[in-house]
C-alpha positions as a Python dict, from the first residue, in 0.01 Angstrom:
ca = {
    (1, 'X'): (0, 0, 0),
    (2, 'X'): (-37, 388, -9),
    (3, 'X'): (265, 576, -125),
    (4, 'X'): (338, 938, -102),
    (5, 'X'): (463, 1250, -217),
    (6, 'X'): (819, 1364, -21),
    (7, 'X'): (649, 1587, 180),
    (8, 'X'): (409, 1392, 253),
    (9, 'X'): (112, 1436, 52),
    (10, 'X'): (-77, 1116, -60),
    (11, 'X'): (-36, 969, -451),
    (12, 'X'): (-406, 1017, -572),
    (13, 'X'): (-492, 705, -785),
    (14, 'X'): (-500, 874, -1047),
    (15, 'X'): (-166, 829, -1080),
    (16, 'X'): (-216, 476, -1112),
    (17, 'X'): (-457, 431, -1414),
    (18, 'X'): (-246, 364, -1693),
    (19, 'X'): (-517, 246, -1911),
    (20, 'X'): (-497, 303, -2301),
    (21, 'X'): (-805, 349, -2453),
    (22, 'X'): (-878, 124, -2797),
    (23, 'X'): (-919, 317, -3149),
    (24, 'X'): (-1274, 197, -3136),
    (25, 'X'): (-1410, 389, -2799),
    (26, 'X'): (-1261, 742, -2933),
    (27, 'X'): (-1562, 772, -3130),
    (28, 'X'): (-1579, 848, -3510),
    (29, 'X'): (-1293, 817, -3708),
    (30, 'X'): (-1170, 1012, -3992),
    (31, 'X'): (-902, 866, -4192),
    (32, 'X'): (-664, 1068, -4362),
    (33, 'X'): (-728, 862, -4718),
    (34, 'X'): (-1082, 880, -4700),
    (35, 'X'): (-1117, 1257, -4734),
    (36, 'X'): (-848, 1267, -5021),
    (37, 'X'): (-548, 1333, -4800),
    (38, 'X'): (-291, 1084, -4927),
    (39, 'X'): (91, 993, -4824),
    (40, 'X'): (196, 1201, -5132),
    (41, 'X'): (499, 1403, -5022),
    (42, 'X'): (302, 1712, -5084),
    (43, 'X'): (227, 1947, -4735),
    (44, 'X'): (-128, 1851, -4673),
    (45, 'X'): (-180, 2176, -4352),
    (46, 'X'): (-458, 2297, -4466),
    (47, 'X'): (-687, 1965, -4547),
    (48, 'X'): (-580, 1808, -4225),
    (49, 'X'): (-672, 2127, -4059),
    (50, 'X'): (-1030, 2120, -4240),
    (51, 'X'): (-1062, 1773, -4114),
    (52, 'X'): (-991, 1852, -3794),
    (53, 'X'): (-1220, 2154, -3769),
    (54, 'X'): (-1463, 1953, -3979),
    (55, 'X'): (-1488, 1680, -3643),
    (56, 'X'): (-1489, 1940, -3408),
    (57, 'X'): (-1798, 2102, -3558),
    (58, 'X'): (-1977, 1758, -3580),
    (59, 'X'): (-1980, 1589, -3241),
    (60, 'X'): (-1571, 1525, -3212),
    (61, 'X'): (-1431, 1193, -3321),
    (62, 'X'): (-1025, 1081, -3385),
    (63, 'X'): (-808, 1167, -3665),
    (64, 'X'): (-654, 851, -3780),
    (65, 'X'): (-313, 874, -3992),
    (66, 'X'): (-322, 495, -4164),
    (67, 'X'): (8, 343, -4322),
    (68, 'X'): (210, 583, -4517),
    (69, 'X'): (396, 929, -4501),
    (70, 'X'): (196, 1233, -4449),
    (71, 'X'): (303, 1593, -4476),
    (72, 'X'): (225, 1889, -4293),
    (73, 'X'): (273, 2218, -4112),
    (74, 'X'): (110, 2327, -3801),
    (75, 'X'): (-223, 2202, -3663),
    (76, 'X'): (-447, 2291, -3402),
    (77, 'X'): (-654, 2028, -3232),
    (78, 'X'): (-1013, 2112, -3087),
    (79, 'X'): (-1220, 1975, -2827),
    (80, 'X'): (-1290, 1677, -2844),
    (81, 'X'): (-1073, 1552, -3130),
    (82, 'X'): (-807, 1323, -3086),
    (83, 'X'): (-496, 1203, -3286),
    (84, 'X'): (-396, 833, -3365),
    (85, 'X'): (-116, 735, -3596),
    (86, 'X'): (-142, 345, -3714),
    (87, 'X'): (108, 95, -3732),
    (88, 'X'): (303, 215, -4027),
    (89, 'X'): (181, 541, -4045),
    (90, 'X'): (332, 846, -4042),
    (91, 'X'): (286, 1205, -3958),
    (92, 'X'): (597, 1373, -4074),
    (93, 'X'): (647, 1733, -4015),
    (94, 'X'): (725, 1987, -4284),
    (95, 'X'): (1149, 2174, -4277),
    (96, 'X'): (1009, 2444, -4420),
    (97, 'X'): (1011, 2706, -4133),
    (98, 'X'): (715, 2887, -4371),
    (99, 'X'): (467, 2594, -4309),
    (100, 'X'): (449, 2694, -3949),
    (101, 'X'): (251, 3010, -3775),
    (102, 'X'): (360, 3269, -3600),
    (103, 'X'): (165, 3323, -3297),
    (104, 'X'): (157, 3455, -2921),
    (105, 'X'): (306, 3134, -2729),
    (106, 'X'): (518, 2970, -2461),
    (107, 'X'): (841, 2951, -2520),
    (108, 'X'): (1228, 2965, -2313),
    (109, 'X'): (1026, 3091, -1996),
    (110, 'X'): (860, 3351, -2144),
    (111, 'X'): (531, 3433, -2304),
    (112, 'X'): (610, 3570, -2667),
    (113, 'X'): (525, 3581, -3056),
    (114, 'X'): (671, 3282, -3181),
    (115, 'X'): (672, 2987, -3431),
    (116, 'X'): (386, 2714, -3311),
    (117, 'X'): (431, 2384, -3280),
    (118, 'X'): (322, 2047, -3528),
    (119, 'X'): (40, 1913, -3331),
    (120, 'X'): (-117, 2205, -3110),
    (121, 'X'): (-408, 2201, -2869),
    (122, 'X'): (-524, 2492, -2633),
    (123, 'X'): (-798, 2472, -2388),
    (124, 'X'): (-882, 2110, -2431),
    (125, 'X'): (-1042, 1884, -2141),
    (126, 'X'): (-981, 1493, -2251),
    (127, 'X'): (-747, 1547, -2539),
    (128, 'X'): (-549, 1238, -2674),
    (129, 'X'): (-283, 1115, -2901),
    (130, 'X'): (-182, 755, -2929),
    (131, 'X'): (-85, 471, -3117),
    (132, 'X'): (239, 306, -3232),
    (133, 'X'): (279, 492, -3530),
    (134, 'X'): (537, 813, -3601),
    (135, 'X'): (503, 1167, -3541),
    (136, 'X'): (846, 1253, -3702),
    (137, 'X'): (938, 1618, -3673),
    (138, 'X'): (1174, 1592, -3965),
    (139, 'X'): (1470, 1827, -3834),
    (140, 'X'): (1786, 1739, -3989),
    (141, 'X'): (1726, 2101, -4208),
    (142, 'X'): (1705, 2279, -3893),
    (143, 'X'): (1964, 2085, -3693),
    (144, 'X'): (2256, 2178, -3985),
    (145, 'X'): (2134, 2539, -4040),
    (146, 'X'): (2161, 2601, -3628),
    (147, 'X'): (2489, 2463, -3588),
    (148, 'X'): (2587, 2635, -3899),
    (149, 'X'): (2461, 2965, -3756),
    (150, 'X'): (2596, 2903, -3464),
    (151, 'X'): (2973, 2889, -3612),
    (152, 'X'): (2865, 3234, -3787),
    (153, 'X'): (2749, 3360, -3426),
    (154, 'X'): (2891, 3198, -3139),
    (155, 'X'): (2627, 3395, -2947),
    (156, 'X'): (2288, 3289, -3127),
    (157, 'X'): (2002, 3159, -2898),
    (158, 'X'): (1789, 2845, -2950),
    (159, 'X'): (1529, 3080, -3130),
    (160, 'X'): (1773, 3236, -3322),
    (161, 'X'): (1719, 2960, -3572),
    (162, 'X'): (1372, 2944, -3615),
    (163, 'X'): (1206, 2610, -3549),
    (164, 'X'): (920, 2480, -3440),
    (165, 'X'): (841, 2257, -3121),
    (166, 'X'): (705, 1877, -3237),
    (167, 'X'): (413, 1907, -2947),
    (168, 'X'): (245, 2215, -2752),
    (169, 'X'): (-37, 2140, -2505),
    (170, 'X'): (-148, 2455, -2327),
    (171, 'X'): (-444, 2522, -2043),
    (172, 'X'): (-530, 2181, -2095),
    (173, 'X'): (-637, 1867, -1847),
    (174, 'X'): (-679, 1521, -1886),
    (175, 'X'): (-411, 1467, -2207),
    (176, 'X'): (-305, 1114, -2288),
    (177, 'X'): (2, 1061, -2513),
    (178, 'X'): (63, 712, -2534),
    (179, 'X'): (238, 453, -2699),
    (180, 'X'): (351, 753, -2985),
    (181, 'X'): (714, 726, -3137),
    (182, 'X'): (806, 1065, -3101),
    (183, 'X'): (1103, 1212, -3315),
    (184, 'X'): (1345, 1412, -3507),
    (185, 'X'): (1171, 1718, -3342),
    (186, 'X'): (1319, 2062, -3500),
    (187, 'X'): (1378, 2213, -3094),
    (188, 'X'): (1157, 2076, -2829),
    (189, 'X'): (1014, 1749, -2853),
    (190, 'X'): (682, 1775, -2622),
    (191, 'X'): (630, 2088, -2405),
    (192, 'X'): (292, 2145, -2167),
    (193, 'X'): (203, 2422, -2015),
    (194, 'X'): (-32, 2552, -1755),
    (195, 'X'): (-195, 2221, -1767),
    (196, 'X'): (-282, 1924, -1542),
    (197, 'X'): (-349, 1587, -1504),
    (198, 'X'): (-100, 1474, -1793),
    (199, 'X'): (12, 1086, -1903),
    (200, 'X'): (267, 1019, -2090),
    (201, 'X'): (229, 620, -2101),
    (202, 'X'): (459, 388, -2314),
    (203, 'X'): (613, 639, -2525),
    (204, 'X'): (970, 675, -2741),
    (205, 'X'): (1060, 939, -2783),
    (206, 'X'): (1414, 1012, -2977),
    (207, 'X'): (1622, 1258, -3155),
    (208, 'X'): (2019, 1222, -3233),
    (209, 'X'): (2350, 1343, -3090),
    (210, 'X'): (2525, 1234, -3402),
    (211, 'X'): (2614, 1260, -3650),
    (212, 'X'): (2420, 1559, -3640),
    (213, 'X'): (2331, 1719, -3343),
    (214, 'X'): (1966, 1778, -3272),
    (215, 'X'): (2022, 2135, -3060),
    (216, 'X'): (1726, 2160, -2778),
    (217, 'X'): (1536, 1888, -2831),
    (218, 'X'): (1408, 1795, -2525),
    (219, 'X'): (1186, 1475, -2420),
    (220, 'X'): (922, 1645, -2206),
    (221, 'X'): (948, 2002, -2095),
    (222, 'X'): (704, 2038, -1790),
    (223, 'X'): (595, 2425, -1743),
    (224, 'X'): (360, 2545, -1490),
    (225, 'X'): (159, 2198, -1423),
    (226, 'X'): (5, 2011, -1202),
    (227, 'X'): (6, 1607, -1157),
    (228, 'X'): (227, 1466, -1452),
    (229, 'X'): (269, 1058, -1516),
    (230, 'X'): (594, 943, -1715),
    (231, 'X'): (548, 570, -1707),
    (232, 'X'): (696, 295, -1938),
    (233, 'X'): (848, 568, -2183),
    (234, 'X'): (1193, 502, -2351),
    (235, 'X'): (1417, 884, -2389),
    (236, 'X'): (1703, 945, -2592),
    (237, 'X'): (1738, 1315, -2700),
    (238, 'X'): (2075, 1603, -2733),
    (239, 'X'): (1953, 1756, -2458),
    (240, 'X'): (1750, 1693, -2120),
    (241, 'X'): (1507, 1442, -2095),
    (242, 'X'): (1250, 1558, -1856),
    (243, 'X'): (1308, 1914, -1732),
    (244, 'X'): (1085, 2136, -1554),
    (245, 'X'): (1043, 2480, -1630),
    (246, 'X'): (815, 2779, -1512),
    (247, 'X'): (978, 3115, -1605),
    (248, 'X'): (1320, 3279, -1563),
    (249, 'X'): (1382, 3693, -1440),
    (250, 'X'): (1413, 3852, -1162),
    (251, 'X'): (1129, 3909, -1090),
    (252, 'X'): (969, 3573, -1222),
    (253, 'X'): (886, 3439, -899),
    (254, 'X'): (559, 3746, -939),
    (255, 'X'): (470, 3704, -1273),
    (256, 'X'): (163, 3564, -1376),
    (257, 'X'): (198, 3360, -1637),
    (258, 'X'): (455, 3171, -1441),
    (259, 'X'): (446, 2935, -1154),
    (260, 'X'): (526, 2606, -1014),
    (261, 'X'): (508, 2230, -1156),
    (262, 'X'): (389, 1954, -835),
    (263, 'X'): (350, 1611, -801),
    (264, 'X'): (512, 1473, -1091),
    (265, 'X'): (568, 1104, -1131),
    (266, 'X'): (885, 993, -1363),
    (267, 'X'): (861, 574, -1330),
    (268, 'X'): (976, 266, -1486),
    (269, 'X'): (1130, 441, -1774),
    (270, 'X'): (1484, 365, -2033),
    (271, 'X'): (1736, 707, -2047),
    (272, 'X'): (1964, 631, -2342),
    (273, 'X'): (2170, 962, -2400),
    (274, 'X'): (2070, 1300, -2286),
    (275, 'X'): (2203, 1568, -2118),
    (276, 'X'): (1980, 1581, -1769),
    (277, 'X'): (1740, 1264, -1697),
    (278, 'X'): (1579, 1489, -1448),
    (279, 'X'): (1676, 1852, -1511),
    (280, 'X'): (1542, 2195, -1265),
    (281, 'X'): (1566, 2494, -1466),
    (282, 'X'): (1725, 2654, -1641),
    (283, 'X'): (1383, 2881, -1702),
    (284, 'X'): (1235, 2759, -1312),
    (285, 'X'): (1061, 2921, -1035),
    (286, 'X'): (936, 2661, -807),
    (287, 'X'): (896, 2266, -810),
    (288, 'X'): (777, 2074, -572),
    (289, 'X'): (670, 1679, -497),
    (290, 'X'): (827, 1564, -759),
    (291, 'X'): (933, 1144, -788),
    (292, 'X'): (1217, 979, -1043),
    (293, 'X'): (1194, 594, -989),
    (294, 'X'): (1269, 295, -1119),
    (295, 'X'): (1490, 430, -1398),
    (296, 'X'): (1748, 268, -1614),
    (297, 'X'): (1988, 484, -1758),
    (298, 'X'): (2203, 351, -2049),
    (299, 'X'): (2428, 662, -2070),
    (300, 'X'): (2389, 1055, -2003),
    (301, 'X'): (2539, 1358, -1863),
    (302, 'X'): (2373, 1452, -1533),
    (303, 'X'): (2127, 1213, -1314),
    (304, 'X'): (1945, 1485, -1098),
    (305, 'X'): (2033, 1836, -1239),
    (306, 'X'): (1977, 2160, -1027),
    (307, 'X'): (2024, 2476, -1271),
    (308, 'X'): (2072, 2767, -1031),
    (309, 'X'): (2043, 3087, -1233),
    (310, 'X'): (2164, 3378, -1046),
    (311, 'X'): (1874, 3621, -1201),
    (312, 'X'): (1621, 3384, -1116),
    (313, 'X'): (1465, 3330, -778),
    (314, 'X'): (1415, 2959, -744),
    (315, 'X'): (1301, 2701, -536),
    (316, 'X'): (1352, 2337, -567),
    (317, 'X'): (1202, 2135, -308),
    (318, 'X'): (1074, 1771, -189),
    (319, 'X'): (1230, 1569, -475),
    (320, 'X'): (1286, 1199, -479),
    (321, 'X'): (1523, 997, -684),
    (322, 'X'): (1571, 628, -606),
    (323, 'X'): (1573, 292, -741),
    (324, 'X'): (1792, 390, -1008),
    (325, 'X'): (2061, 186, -1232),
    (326, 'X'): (2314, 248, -1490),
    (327, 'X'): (2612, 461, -1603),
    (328, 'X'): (2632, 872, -1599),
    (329, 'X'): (2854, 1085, -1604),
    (330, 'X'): (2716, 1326, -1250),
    (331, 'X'): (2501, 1206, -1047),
    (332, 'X'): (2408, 1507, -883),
    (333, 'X'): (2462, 1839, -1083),
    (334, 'X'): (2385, 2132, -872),
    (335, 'X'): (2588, 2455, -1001),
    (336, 'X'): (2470, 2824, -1110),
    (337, 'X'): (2400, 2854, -1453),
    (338, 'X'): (2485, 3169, -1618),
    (339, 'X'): (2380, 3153, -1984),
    (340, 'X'): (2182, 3465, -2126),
    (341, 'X'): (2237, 3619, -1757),
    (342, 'X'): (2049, 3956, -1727),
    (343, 'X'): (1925, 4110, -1406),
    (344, 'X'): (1725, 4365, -1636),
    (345, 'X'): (1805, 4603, -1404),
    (346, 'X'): (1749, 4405, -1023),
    (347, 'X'): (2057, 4535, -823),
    (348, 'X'): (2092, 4216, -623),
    (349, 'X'): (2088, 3849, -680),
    (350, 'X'): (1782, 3697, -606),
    (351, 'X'): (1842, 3412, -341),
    (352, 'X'): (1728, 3040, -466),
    (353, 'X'): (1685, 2734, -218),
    (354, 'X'): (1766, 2358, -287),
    (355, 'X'): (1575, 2135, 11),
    (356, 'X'): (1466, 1833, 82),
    (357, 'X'): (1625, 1647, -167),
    (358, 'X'): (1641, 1255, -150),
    (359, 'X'): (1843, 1011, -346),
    (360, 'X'): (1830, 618, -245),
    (361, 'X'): (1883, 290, -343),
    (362, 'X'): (2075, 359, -635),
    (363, 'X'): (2352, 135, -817),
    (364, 'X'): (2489, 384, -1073),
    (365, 'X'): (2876, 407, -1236),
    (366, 'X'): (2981, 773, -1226),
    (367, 'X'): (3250, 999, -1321),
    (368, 'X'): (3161, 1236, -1102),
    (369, 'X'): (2878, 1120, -789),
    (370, 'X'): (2880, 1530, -586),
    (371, 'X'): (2955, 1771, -832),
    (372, 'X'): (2801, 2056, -656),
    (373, 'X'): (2945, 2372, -594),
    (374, 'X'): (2913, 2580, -268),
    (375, 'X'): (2762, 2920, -322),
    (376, 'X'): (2558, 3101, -46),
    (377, 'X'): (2538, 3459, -246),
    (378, 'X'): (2327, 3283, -468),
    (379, 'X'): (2171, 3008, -293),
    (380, 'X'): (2132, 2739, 1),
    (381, 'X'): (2081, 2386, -23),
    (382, 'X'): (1940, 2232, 300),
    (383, 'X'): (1790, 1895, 402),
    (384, 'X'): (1946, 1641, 179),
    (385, 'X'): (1892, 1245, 255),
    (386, 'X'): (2159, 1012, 57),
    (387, 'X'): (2088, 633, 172),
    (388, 'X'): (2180, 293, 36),
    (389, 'X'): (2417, 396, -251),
    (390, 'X'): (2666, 187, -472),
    (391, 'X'): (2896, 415, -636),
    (392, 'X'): (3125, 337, -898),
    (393, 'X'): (3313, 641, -959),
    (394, 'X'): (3637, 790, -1105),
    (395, 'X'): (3704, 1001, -780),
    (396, 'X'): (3565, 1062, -458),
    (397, 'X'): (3437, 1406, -433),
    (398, 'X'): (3172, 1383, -222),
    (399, 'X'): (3170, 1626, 83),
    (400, 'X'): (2904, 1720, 351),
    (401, 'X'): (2967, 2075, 475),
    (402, 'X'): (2800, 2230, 138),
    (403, 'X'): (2482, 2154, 226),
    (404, 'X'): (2308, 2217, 573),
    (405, 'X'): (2141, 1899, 760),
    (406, 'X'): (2286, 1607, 483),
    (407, 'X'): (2193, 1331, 626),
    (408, 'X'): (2390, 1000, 492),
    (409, 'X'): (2342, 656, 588),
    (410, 'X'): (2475, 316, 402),
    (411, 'X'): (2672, 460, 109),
    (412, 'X'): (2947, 298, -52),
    (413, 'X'): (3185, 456, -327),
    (414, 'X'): (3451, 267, -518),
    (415, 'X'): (3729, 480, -662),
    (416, 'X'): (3866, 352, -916),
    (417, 'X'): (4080, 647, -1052),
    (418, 'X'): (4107, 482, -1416),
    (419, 'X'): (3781, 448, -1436),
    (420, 'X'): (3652, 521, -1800),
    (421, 'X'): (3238, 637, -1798),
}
């Protein structure tokens, strides 16, 4: 049967080719222990890098990390090299801040000198990383010395600290990261930008919320791309899961190196905690076709969140939740978000639009189901469809005047003013 986009648009099949290639058809493969790289404890950068650069130069091939514990810093994959971890191995990032680069990068919405990431790729067509083995960002350092910064400074930012991302994928097409346990990351977990045609298949990816923290460590943060599968992937991270980003100002809606994410797929997949299982902003300009469904959630904060930065022009638009089950604590977030607010100069608040927003056939307990708050200054929400809903909730707060053209059919919430989420 052929399914669509919300507004419309048919699903190309790519979207439903969730094939995993075998370690054997990635061509040659360089193991770690066969070019004197060994699970040591010693920070092994610069040999893995040479081994990488080494299969580049000599028709491409697949990195293979084989049982064991491997150190390192940053690395930068090349075309036509790929990444597999083995069952028991690990790739374990260094917590020394030094073992990382300082380069110009993608980071918070904004294109700047900073830290790269563990694994790194830029410009790659075909790129992948797979196998049920660990990329462990090895963060607890980090984690402790942001919190404790942040007692020193209330007002310190997530770079403040100094960490690295676990993954950056940049100007890249046809990536594959599947089957990966992906944790501990130091601040972001995965983050892609400017790319398209991106799987994530089968993945875990984790990082704690006790009993240390993990500040900012995102699942997947989605930047300026095009056609994105999440199938089959398991989430549990202190902050959102997916969340799509594209640039935050002003004037950000102009700016070059920012843009829109479309037609991204988010199926079949396990939330344990986070803060947003599907999260708009707060760094966004414009998204667009974009599908949740199918989604357990264990526990969380926010189901569909809608960041609405009042210096930021945004548009979210033609996004689908349904099929969903489980407990969280909103089920629709959609309130302006004020942290690091600066106009840098713009006299008036830029206006942002919410539309065409669908949420069906959903069986979810809630403390909250509408928390959304009414604010035309700053921006309009239009064209919502809620339809066949089973609401558990702690109080009714759902009203229909806030947003223009709501259209609700078959929704039942139980109020259960005791109710404990």
């Amino acid at each position: 049967m052929k399914e669509f986009f919300p507004d419309g648009t048919p699903i190309d099949e790519w979207f439903y080719d969730c094939k995993v290639p075998k370690l054997e058809e990635m061509g040659k493969q360089y193991i770690l222990t066969e070019y004197g790289i060994l699970a040591d404890g010693k920070v092994h950068t610069t040999e893995i890098q040479h081994l990488i650069d080494f299969a580049a130069k000599n028709g491409g091939g697949v990195i293979v990390v084989p049982q064991g514990t491997y150190m390192t810093g940053s690395l930068y994959f090349k075309q036509g090299v790929h990444l597999h971890i083995a069952a028991g191995g690990v790739l374990k990032g260094s917590d020394d801040i030094c073992d990382y680069d300082i380069k110009m990068t993608r980071i918070e919405g904004e294109s700047c000198p900073y830290f790269t990431a563990l694994i790194n790729a830029d410009g790659v067509d075909g790129f992948t990383m797979f196998g049920p083995g660990i990329i462990d960002g090895n963060g607890l350092r980090s984690w402790k010395a942001f919190w404790l910064r942040r007692e020193w400074n209330p007002e310190c930012t997530n770079k403040d600290e100094q960490r690295p991302r676990l993954v950056f994928i940049s100007n890249s097409k046809n990536v594959l990261i599947a089957d990966l346990n992906l944790i501990n990351a130091h601040f972001w977990t995965t983050h892609i930008y400017k790319c398209n045609h991106v799987k994530y298949l089968n993945c875990n990816i984790f990082s704690p919320a006790e009993p240390v923290k993990a500040p900012s460590t995102d699942a997947i943060d989605i930047d300026v791309c095009t056609d994105v599968l999440i199938k089959n992937c398991r989430m549990e991270v202190n902050d959102d899961a997916v969340v799509l980003k594209g640039g935050k100002g002003p004037w950000a809606d102009v700016q070059e190196e920012n843009g829109s994410n479309e037609r991204i797929i988010i199926e079949d997949c396990i939330y344990g905690f986070c803060h947003g299982c599907l999260t708009c902003g707060s760094e966004s300009v414009h998204n667009r076709n974009v599908i949740m469904r199918r989604i357990q959630v264990e526990t969380g904060n926010n189901l569909l969140w809608l960041k609405m930065r009042p210096d930021t022009p945004q548009h979210y638009e033609y996004i689908m939740v349904e099929d969903i089950t489980g407990k969280i604590h909103n089920f629709i977030n959609i309130n302006p978000w004020t942290q690091f607010f600066d106009l840098k100069g713009r006299t008036d608040i830029p206006m942002s639009y919410a539309e065409h927003i669908v949420m069906k056939n959903c069986r979810c307990d809630c403390h909250n189901f509408f928390y959304v708050k009414e604010d035309k200054s700053q921006y309009l929400l239009n064209d919502f469809i809620f339809e066949n809903l089973e609401i558990h909730a702690k109080k009714d707060d759902f009203t229909t005047d806030i947003v223009d053209n709501m259209v609700v059919s078959d929704i039942n919430i139980l109020v259960e003013a005791n109710w404990k989420n």
